[in-house]
N, C-alpha and C positions, 0 to 999 in steps of 0.2 A: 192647240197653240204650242210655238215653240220656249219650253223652260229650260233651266240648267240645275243640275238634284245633283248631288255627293254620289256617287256610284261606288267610292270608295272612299272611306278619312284616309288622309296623309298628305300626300304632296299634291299639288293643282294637277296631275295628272287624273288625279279621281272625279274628277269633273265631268259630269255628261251634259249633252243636248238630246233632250227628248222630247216625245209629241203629251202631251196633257190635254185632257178634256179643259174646256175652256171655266173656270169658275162662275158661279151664281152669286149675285151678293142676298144674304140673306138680311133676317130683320134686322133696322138698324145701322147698315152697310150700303157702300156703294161699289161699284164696279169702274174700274177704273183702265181705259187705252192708254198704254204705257208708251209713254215716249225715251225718258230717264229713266235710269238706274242706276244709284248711287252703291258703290262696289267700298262694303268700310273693315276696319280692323277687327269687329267681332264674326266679321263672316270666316275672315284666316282663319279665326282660331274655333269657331264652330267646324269647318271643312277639317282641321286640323285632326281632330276628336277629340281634341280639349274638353267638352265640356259636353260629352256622350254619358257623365254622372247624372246632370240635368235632363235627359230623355232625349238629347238628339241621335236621332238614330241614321244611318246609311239611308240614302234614300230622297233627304232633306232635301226640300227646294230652300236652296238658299235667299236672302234678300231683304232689306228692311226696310227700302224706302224708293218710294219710286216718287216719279210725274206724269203728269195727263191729264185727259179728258173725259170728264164723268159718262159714261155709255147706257147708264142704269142703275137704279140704285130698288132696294129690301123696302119691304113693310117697316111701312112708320117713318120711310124715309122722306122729306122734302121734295117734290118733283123735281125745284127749281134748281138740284145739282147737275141736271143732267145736260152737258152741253158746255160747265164750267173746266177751266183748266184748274189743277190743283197741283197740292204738294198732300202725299199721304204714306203716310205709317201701318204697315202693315205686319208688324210683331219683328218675331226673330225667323221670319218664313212665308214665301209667296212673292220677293221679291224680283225674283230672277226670272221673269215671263211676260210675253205679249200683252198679259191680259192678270188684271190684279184686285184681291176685296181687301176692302177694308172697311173698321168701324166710320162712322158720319162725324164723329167728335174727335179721330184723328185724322181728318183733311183739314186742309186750309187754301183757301184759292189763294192764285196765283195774284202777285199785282202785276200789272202791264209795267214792259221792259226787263222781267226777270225769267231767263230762261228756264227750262227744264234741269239742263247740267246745273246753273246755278244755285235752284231750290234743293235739290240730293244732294250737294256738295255741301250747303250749306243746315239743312232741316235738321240734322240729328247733330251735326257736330255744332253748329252752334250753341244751340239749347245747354248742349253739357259743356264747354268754354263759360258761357254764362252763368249758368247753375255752381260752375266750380269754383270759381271766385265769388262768388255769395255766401256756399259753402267755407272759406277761408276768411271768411269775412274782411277780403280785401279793402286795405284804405289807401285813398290817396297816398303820396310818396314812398308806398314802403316799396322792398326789393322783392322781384317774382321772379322765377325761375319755372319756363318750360320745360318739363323735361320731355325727348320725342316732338318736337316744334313743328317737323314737316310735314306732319300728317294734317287733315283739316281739321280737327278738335284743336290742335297746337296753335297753328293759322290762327284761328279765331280768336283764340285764350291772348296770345300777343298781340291782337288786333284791340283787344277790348280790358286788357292791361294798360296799353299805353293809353287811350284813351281815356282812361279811367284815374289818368294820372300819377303812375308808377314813378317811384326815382328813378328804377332801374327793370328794363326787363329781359334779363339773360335768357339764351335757349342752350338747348344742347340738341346737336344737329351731326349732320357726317361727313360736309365737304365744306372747304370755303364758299363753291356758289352757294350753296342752299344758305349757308349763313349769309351773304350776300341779299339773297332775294326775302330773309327774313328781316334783314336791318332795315331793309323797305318798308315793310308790312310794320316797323314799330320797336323790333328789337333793339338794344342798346349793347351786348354784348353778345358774343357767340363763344359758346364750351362747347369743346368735344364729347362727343358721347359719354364717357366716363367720367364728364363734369369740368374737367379742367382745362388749363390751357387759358384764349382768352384776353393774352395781353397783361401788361404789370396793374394796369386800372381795373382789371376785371372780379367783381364781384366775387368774397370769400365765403358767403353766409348770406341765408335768405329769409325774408319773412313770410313765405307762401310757394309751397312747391307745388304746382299742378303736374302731374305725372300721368301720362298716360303708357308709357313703358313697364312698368313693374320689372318683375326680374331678378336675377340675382343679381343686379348690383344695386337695389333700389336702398340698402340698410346705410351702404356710402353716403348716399343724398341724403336720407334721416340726417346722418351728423351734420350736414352743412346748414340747419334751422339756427338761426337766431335762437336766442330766450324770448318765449312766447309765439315761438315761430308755427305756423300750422300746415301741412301738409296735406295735400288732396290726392288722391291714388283714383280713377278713373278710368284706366285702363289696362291689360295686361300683353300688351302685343310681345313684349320680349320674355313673358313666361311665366310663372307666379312666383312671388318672393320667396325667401327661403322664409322657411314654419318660424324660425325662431326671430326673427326681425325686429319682433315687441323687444328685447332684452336691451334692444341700443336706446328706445326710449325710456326703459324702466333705469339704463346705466347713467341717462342722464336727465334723471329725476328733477333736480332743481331749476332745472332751463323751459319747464312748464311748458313744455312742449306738446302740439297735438294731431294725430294720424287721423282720419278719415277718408274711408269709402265713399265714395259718389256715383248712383246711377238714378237717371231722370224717372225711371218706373216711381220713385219718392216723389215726383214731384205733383201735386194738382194738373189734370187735365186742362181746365183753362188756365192754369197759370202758363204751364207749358205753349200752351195755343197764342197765350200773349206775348210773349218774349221772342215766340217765332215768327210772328207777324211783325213786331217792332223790327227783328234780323231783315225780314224778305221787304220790307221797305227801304233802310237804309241799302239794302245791295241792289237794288232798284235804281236808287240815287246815286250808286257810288260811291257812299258813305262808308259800307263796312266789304270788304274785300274778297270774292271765293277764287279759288286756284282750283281751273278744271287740269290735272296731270293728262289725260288722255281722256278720247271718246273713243270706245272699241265696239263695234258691235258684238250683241246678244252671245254668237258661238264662239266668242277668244275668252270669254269668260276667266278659262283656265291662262289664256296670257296675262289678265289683268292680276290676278292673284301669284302668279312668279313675278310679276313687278312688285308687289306688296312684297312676297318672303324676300328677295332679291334687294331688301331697302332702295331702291329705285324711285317709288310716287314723292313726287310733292305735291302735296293736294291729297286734289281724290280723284278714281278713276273713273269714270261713270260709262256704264251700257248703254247701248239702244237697241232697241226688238230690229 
């Protein structure tokens, strides 16, 4: 079968296509015809060798989330997979190929009228938009602020901010259209990357920052919390903060302020399964919104990811074998 593996960490030039035996699903697992493949922010930074501390080595089939059709499935698995369309999770690896396993407790069928692109676009980043504002323990009218908006964990977070009642939900994005096509999606305000800007009306201070950027200016955003303001970090596409970042919450101690990491591996297996079925319904209906940025096939691999480093996607990019 044809996959795409790291042949080199660094720039999307390390990217190969090459032939792999085709997978077995073993106990437990099913095997899955890959139709989708959702192309996300943690693959940049795996490709990157960002995070070759954790064991990813050269070599890596990259991929987290695909679509299809059950082909076969392991011992002890259900028969009656084989033949459904799903949406499945298949870790931090195995994404990027014709042919794809994964565990039976991370698929989820498909409902009718939601495509492939739509279920990758939408399986992993909604979950954590969800998850993050839970984490933050978001309440009706307070102020939220996206930071990174364009990406589809952003998407989502401003989709189900507004929804959820927000006074205010500012993003921070990189051109006027994209703030444009996020004031659609629910946004109330648009900031420049760096926060500001925005307009005289524009939100100075926030009760809930979902960040999926990190980075070295992420200590900026710290100071813009409310008293009792809480801050969600979720992602590191723009780099990882500078070490010393605690010092701006310890400097402003009496504003009870509070930082938090969020990644779904914390969360219950079926809770997770329920919040993504609730997701793949309303986007079925129309209710909650996905942005496919392109469909490229299998072997641009390495073009979908210079449109990632390149800040170019809104959305997500999703493959097809």
């Amino acid at each position: 079968m044809k996959a795409v593996v790291i042949r080199a960490f660094g720039d999307p030039e390390g990217l190969e296509v090459v032939d792999l035996p085709a997978p077995e699903p073993g106990p437990g697992q099913v095997l899955v015809a890959v139709e989708a493949i959702g192309v996300g922010g943690v693959d940049a930074v795996i490709r990157r060798g960002a995070l070759a501390a954790y064991g990813f080595r050269e070599g890596h089939l990259l991929g987290s989330e695909v679509a299809g059709t059950v082909t076969a499935v392991g011992e002890g698995v259900d028969a009656a997979w084989t033949g459904r369309r799903v949406w499945a999770f298949t870790g931090l690896s195995g994404g990027y190929a014709e042919q794809a396993v994964a565990r039976v407790e991370d698929v989820l069928a498909l409902p009718d009228g939601l495509t492939g692109a739509d279920a990758v676009t939408l399986g992993g980043s909604g979950l954590v938009a969800h998850f993050a504002l839970r984490k933050a323990h978001f309440a009706p009218g307070e102020t939220v602020l996206v930071r990174g908006a364009a990406g589809s964990i952003g998407i989502t977070a401003v989709q189900l901010a507004a929804r959820g009642g927000a006074g205010t939900v500012a993003v921070t994005t990189s051109s006027e259209e994209r703030g444009a096509r996020l004031r659609e999606l629910g946004a109330t305000h648009v900031l420049d990357r760096s926060g500001q800007g925005g307009g005289p009306d524009a939100p100075t201070g926030f009760d809930v920052v979902v960040d999926v950027v990190g980075g070295p200016g992420m200590p900026d955003v710290l100071d813009t919390l409310h008293a009792g303001g809480r801050y969600v970090l979720v992602g590191v596409v723009g780099g990882q903060p500078p070490e010393d970042f605690g010092t701006r919450l310890l400097r402003d101690f009496r504003k009870s302020l509070t930082f938090a990491t969020f990644s779904t591996d914390t969360v219950p297996g079926p809770d997770r399964q329920a919040v993504r079925a609730e997701q793949f319904a309303d986007a079925a209906r129309g209710d909650l919104r996905t942005v496919v940025h392109a469909v490229l096939p299998l072997g641009r691999a390495a073009d979908a990811h210079r449109a990632m480093d390149a800040g170019e996607v809104f959305g997500r990019v999703v493959l097809t074998p």
